[in-house]
C-alpha positions in Angstrom: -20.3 50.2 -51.9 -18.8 49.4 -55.2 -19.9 50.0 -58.8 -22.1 47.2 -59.7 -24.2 48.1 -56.4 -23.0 45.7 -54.0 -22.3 46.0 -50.2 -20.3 44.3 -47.7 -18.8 44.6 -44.8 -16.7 42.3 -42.6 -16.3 42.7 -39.1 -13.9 41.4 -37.3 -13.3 41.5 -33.6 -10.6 39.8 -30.8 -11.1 40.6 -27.5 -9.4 38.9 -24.3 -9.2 39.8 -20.9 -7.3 38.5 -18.1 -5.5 39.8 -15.4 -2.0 39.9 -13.7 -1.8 41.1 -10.1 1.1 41.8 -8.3 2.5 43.1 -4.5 2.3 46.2 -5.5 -0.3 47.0 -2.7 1.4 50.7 -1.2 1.9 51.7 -4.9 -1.9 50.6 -5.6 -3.6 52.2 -2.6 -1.5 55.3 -3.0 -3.0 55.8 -6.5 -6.7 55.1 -5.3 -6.4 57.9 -2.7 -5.8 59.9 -6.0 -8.8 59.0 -7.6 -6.9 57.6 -10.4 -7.5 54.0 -9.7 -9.8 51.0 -8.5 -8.9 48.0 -7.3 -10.5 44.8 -5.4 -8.1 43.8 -2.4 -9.3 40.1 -3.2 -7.0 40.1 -6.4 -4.2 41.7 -4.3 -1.4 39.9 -2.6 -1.9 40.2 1.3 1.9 40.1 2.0 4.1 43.4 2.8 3.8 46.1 4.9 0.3 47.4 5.4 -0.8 50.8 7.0 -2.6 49.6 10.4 -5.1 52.7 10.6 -3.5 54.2 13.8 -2.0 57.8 14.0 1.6 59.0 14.6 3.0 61.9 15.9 6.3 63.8 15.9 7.7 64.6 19.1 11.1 66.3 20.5 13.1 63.9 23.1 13.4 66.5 25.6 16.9 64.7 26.7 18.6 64.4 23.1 17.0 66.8 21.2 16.2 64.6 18.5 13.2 64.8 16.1 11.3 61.0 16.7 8.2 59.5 16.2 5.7 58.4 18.7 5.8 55.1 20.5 6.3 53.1 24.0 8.1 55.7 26.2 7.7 53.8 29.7 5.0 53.6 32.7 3.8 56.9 31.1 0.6 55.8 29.2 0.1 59.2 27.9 3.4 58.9 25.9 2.0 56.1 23.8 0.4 55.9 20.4 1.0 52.8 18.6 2.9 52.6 15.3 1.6 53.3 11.8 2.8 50.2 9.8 2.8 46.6 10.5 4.3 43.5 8.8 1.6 41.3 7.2 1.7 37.2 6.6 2.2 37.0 3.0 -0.8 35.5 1.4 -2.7 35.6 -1.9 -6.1 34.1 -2.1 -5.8 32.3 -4.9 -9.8 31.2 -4.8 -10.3 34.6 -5.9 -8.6 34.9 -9.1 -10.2 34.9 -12.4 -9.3 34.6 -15.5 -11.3 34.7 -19.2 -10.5 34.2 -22.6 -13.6 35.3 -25.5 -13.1 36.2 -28.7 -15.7 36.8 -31.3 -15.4 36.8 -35.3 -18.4 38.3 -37.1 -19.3 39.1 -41.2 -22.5 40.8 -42.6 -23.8 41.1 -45.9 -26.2 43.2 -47.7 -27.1 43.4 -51.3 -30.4 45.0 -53.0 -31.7 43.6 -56.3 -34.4 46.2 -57.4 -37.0 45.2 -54.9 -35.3 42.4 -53.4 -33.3 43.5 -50.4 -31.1 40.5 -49.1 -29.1 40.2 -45.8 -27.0 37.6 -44.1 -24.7 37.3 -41.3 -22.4 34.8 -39.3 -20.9 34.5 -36.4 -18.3 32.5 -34.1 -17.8 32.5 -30.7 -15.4 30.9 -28.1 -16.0 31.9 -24.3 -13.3 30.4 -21.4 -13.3 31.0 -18.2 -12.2 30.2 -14.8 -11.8 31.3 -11.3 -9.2 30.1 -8.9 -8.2 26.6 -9.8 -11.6 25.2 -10.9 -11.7 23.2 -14.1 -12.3 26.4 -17.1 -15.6 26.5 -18.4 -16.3 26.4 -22.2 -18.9 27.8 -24.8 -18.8 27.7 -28.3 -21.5 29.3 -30.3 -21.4 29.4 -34.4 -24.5 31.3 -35.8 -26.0 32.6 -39.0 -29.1 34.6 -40.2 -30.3 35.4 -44.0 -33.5 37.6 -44.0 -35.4 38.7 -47.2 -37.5 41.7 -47.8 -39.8 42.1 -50.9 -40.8 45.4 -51.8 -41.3 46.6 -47.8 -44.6 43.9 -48.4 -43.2 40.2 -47.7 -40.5 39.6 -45.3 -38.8 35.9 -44.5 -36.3 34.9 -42.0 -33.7 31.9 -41.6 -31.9 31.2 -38.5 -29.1 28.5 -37.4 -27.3 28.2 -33.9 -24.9 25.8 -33.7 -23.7 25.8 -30.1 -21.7 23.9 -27.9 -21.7 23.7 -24.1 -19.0 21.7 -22.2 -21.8 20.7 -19.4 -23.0 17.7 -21.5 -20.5 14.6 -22.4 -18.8 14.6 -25.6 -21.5 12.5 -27.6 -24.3 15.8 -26.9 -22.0 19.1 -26.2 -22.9 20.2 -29.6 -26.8 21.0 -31.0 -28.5 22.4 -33.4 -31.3 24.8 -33.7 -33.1 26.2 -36.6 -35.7 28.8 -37.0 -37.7 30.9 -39.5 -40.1 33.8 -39.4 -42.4 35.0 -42.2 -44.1 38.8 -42.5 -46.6 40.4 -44.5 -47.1 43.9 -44.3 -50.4 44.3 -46.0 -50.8 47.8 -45.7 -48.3 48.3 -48.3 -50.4 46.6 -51.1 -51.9 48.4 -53.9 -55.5 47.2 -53.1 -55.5 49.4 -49.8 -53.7 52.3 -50.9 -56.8 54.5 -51.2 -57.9 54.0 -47.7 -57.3 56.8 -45.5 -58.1 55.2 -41.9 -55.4 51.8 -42.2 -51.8 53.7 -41.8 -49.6 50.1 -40.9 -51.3 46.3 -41.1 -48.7 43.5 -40.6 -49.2 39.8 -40.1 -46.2 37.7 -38.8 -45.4 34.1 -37.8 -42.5 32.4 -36.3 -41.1 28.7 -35.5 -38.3 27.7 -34.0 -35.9 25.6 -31.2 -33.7 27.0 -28.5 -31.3 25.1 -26.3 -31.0 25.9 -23.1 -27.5 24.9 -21.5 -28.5 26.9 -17.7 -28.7 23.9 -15.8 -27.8 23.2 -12.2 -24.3 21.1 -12.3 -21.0 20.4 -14.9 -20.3 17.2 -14.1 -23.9 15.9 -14.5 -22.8 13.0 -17.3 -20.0 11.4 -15.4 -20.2 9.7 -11.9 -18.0 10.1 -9.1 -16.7 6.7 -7.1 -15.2 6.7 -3.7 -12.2 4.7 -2.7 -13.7 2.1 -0.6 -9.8 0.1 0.6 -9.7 -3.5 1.3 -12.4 -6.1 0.8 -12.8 -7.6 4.3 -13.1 -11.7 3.9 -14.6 -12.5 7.3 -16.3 -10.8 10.1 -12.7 -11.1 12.2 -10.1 -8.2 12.4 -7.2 -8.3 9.9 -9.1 -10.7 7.1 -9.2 -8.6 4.6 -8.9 -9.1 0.9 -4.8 -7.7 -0.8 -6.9 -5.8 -3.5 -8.4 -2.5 -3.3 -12.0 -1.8 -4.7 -14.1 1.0 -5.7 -17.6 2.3 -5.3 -19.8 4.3 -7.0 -20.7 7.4 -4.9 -24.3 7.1 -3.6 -25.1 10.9 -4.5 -23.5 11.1 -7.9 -24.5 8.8 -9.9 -23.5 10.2 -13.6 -26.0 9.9 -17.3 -24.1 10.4 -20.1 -26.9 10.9 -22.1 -27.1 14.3 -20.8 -28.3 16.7 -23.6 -29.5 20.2 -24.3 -32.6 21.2 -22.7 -35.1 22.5 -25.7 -38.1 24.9 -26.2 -40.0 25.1 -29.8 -41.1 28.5 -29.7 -44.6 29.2 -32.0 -45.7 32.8 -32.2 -48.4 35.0 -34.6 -48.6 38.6 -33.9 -50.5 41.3 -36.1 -49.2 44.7 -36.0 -52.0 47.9 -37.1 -52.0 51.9 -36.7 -55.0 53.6 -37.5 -56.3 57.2 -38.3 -52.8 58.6 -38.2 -51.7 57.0 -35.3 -54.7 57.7 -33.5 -55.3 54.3 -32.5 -51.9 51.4 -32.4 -50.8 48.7 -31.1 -50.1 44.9 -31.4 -51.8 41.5 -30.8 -49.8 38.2 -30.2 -50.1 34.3 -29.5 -47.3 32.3 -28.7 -47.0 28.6 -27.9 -43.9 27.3 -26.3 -43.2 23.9 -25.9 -40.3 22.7 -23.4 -38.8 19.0 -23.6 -35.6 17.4 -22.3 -36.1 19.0 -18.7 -33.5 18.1 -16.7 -34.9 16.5 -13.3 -32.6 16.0 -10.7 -32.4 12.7 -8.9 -34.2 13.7 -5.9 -37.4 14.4 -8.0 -37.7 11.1 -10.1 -39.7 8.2 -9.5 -36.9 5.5 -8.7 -37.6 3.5 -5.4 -35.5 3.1 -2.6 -34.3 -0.1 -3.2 -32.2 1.5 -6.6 -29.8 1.7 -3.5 -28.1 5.4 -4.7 -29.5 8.3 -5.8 -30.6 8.2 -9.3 -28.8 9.9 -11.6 -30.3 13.9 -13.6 -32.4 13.2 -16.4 -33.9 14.4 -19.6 -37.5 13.6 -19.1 -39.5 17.1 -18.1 -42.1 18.3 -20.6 -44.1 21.8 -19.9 -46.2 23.7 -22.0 -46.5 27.4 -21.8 -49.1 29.1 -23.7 -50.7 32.5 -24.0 -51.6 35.7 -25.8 -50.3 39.6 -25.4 -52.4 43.0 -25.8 -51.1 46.3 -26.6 -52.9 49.3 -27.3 -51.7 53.4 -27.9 -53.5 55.7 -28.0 -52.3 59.7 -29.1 -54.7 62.9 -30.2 -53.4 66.4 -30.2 -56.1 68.7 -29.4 -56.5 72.1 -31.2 -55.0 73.9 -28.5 -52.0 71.8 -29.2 -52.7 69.7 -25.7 -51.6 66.0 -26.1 -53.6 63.2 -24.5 -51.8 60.0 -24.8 -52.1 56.7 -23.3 -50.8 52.8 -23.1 -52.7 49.7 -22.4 -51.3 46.5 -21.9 -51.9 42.8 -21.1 -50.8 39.6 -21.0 -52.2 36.3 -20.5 -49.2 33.0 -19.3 -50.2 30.1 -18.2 -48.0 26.7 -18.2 -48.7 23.2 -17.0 -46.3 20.5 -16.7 -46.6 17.3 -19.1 -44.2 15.1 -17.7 -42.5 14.7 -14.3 -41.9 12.1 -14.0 -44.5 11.3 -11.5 -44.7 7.9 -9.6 -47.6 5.6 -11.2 -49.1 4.4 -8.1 -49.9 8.1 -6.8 -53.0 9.7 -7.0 -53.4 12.3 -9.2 -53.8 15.3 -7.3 -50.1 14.3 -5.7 -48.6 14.7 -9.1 -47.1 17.2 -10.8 -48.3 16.7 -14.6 -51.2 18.6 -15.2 -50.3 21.3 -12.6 -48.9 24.5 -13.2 -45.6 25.2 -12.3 -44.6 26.3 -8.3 -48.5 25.1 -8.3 -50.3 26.4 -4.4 -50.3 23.5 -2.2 -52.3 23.4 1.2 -54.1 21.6 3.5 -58.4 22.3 4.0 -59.4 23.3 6.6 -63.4 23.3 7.5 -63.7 25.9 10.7 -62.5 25.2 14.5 -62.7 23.1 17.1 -65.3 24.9 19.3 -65.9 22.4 22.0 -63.9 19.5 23.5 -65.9 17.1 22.4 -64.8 18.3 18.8 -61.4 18.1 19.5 -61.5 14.7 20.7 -63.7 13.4 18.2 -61.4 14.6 15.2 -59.3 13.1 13.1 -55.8 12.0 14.2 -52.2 14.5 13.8 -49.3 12.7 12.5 -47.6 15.5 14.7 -48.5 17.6 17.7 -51.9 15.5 18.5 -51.7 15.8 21.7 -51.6 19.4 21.7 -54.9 20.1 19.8 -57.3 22.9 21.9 -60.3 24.3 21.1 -59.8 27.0 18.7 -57.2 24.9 16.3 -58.1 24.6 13.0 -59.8 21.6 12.4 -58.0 19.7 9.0 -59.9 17.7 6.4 -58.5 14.3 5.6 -58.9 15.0 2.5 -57.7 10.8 1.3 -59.7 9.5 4.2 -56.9 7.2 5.8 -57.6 8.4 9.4 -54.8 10.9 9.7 -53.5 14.2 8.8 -50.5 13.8 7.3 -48.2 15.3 3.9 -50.6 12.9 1.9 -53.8 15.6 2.9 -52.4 18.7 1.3 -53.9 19.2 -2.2 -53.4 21.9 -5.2 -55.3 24.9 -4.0 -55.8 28.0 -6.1 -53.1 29.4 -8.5 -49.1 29.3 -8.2 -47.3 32.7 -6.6 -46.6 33.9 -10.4 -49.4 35.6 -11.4 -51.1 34.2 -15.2 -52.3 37.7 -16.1 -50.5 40.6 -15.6 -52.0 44.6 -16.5 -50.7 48.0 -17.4 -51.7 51.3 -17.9 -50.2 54.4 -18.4 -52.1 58.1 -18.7 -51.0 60.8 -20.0 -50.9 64.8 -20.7 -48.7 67.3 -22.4 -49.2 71.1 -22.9 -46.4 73.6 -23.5 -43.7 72.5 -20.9 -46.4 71.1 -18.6 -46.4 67.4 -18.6 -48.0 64.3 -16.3 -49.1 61.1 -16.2 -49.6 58.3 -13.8 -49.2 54.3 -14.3 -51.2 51.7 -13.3 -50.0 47.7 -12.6 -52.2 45.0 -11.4 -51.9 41.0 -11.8 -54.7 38.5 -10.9 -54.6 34.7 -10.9 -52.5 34.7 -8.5 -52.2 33.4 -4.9 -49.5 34.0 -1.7 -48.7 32.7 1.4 -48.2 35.0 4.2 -48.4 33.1 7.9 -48.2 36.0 10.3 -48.7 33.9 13.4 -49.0 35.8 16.7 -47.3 34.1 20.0 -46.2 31.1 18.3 -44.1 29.4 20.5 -43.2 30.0 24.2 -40.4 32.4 23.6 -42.2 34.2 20.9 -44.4 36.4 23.2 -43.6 39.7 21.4 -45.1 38.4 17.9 -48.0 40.0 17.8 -49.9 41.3 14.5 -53.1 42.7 13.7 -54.6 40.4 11.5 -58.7 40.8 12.6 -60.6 39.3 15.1 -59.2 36.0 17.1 -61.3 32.4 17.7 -62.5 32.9 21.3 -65.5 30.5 22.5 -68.0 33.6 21.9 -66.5 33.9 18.9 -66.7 30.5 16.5 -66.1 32.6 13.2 -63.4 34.6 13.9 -60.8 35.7 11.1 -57.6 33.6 12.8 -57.2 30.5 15.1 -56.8 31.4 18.6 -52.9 32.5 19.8 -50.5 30.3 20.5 -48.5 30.7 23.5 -46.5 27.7 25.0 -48.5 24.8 22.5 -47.9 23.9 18.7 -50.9 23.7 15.8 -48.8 22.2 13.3 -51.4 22.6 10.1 -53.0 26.2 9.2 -55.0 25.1 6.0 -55.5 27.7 4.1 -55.8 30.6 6.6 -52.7 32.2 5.4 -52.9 31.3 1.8 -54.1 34.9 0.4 -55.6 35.8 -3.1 -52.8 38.1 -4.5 -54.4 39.8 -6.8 -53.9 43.7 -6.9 -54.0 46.9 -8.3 -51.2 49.5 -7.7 -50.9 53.1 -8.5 -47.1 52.4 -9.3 -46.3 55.5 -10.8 -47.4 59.3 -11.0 -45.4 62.6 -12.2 -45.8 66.2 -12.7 -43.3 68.3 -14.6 -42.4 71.5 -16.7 -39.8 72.2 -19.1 -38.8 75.7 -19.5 -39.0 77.2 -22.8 -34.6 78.0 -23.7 -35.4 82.1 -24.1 -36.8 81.7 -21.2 -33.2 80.4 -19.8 -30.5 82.0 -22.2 -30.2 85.2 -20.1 -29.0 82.8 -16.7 -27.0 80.7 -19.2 -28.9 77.6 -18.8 -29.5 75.5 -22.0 -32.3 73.4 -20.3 -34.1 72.7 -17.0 -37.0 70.2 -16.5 -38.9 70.6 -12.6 -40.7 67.5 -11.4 -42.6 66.1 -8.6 -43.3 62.2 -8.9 -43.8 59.1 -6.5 -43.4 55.4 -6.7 -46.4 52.9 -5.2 -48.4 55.1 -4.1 -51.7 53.7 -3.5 -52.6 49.7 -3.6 -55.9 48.1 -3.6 -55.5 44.5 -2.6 -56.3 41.7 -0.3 -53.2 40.5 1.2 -52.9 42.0 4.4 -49.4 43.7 3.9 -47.4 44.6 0.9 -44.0 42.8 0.6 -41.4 42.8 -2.0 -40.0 39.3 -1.9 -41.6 35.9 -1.3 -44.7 36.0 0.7 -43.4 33.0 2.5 -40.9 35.3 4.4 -42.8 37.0 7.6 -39.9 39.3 7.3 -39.6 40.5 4.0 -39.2 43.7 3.8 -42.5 46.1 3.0 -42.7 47.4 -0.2 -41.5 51.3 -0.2 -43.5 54.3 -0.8 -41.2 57.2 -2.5 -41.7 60.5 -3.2 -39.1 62.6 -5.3 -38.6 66.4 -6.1 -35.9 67.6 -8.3 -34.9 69.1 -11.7 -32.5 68.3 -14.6 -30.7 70.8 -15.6 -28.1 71.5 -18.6 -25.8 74.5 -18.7 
């Protein structure tokens, strides 16, 4: 800080890293067994002698005398323990090397004109890296920020990024992108200074572009062609053309027009505390817009007759759109008992623009308009209950022959005569829930202390096919899953078992509403008071009892962690804990 009021500061900062391993593996391991280093055998040469695991003794030759070590003695097989050390094949795996390179430069300002508090700060980047001998990745990242504050009552923000990304060709690598914010923190004006109810009021907007450089592939802007030798001249051995051509590889076909990916972010949140922090919280509305999605080849519109796979492209818009809730409540009673509590919410839902999508296809079959990982399935409408259904029903592209009463009978839902990919329609909402809750409750008194959380989501729906003897080898598959089709039983819950025949389409039998509820946290605990501890020499010790999902309300029939897909996924775990911190 000098006389006239001014501050700066300048920080700077170098840091690299890399690492050089040598054969130094006895001296290495030696030192581990000390506890005084780490090390990943991956990094280390394999070369040397190694200790094989296996145990010597000392023994006395009982002819010479001598002190020896054990080994071979002859037929006696109770004479033998093999030896300690070995000779290892020198080797270092080279694949597993890595090696990086980043160093940052960063300066700050700060200045305060009477009311006018100024900031501003830049920043330079450089990241390298590689591992084994693959080509070393770059990212360069300049940035800079100026914010303005006006009396704690109008705040502005300016942001530039200026980054560079060696995944796009040399025309795109670098990008631009701006952003401002803007504040008003009304509850600092004069004209509400004589409330008592309004403690914090704040309005705030923002608008902005980020670049997004994540994207599956380096080499995405150049295109890879195969040695293809001799061109032959005739259908007859031997003809063949003295010069050598070239071919463009059918699966990597490059686009140098390969740029940054980009989302324009719009957001307005208002910020409030009332009656002394009583009441608080936070509401918000955002609006992000995504263009330049890269699309892989596979998923663009280009006929068969382009002869190669077309090459990743810039042409994915989505839309993402929502609001978020937050409200605190905290009241100390007279008694000095604390009742607190947090609600929250939030509302996402996006739908794809463009995809791209093939103009001939009918519109459920593409993906604009759709959310994204939009539920697909096939409709079902009920059994076949009779033979006379089954052979009056519409066609199988697969497994027709196999159809019994007490399949699922399929709707052809595009009315060409058969059941087939072209049948399966959007159906309910993708596996990522659009609205997601949470609650927490809780008490204080003295040391005593407890509250329990509550998580739920909704809009949401999973697939979970737990299909009982499946196939002919598949007999001890069997889950409880309600009561099964039988001929007395035309409404049942699932389709009759399978046993040593295929139903190849399940419509949406298995396709669950995932909305739930979960108790997903609850504690009880007590701090003891420190004169209630200085005579054992303990400066603090906290007891608690809690647990982890404890209860669910839901209707998927099980609870799983991971994909719903996944029969086998592994069941979400119930926990219950019982311990104490404690500080001497």
């Amino acid at each position: 800080m000098g006389n006239n009021g001014v501050r700066k500061t300048t920080t700077t900062r170098i840091t690299t890293d890399f690492t050089l391993r040598q054969d130094l593996s006895a001296i290495l391991k030696g030192l581990a067994a000390k506890g005084t280093l780490s090390f990943d055998n991956s990094f280390v040469s394999q070369g040397g002698i190694y200790d094989n695991g296996n145990i010597q003794q000392e023994y006395i030759d009982p002819v010479t005398g001598e002190k020896k070590y054990s080994q071979y003695l002859g037929t006696n097989q109770f004479d033998w323990i093999p030896p300690r050390w070995n000779p290892n094949v020198d080797a270092v795996q080279n694949a597993a090397t890595y090696r990086k390179l980043f160093y940052q430069l960063q300066v700050d300002y700060a200045r305060r004109f009477g009311k006018h508090d100024v900031t501003a700060m830049g920043m330079f980047s450089r990241d390298k890296y590689a591992t084994g001998s693959e080509f070393e990745h770059f990212r360069e990242d300049w940035v800079g920020r100026v914010t303005y504050n006006y009396d704690g009552r109008y705040f502005a923000e300016f942001n530039g990024a200026y980054n560079g990304s060696e995944k796009f060709g040399p025309n795109y690598r670098f990008a631009f992108f701006p952003s401002a914010a803007a504040g008003w923190m009304i509850s600092n004006e004069n004209f509400l200074q004589n409330q008592t109810f309004l403690n914090t009021l704040k309005l705030r907007a923002s608008y902005g572009q980020v670049g997004n450089d994540n994207v599956n592939g380096r080499w995405l802007y150049m295109t890879t062609w195969t040695y293809g030798g001799n061109t032959p001249l005739g259908s007859s051995a031997g003809q063949n053309s003295p010069y050598n051509w070239w071919a463009e590889a059918r699966s990597s076909v490059g686009n140098p027009d390969i740029h940054w990916e980009k989302v324009t972010k719009t957001n307005f949140g208002l910020d409030y505390a009332l009656w002394n922090g009583l009441l608080s919280g936070s509401v918000e509305v955002f609006n992000d817009y995504r263009t330049d999605i890269l699309l892989a080849g596979t998923s663009r519109s280009v006929p068969s007759y382009f002869g190669v796979q077309p090459a990743t492209a810039n042409v994915g818009k989505v839309r993402n759109k929502g609001y978020e809730m937050e409200l605190r409540f905290s009241k100390t009673l007279p008694k000095g008992v604390r009742l607190w509590a947090n609600f929250s919410l939030t509302h996402a839902k996006d739908k794809i623009i463009e995809a791209e999508d093939a103009l001939l296809l009918d519109d459920y079959q593409k993906k604009a308009g759709k959310s994204i990982g939009q539920a697909y399935s096939y409709v079902n409408s009920g059994y076949y209950n009779t033979w006379d259904q089954v052979y009056g029903s519409t066609k199988l592209n697969t497994y027709d022959n196999q159809k019994l009463p007490g399949n699922l009978n399929m709707i052809d839902y595009n009315g060409d005569g058969v059941i087939d990919n072209k049948d399966a329609v959007p159906y309910g909402y993708p596996e990522r829930p659009q609205n997601t809750y949470n609650a927490t409750i809780g008490v204080e008194w003295k040391g005593f202390s407890a509250f329990v959380q509550f998580y739920g989501v909704n809009n949401i729906n999973r697939y979970l096919q737990l299909v009982s003897f499946s196939g002919q080898y598949h007999y001890d598959n069997v889950y409880n899953q309600g009561s099964y089709w039988t001929k007395d039983n035309p409404n049942a819950d699932v389709p009759m078992p399978r046993y040593a025949s295929v139903m190849p389409y399940y419509g949406t039998t298995y396709l669950y509403d995932g909305s739930y509820l979960r108790l997903k946290n609850a504690e009880v605990a007590y701090t003891f008071k420190l004169s209630q501890l200085k005579s054992i020499g303990i400066n603090a010790l906290r007891v608690y009892l809690n647990g982890d999902n404890l209860l669910l309300w839901t209707k998927m029939p099980d609870d799983r962690e991971v994909s719903m897909g996944a029969a086998t996924a592994y069941p979400t775990i119930r926990r219950f804990n019982l311990g104490c911190n404690l500080t001497f």
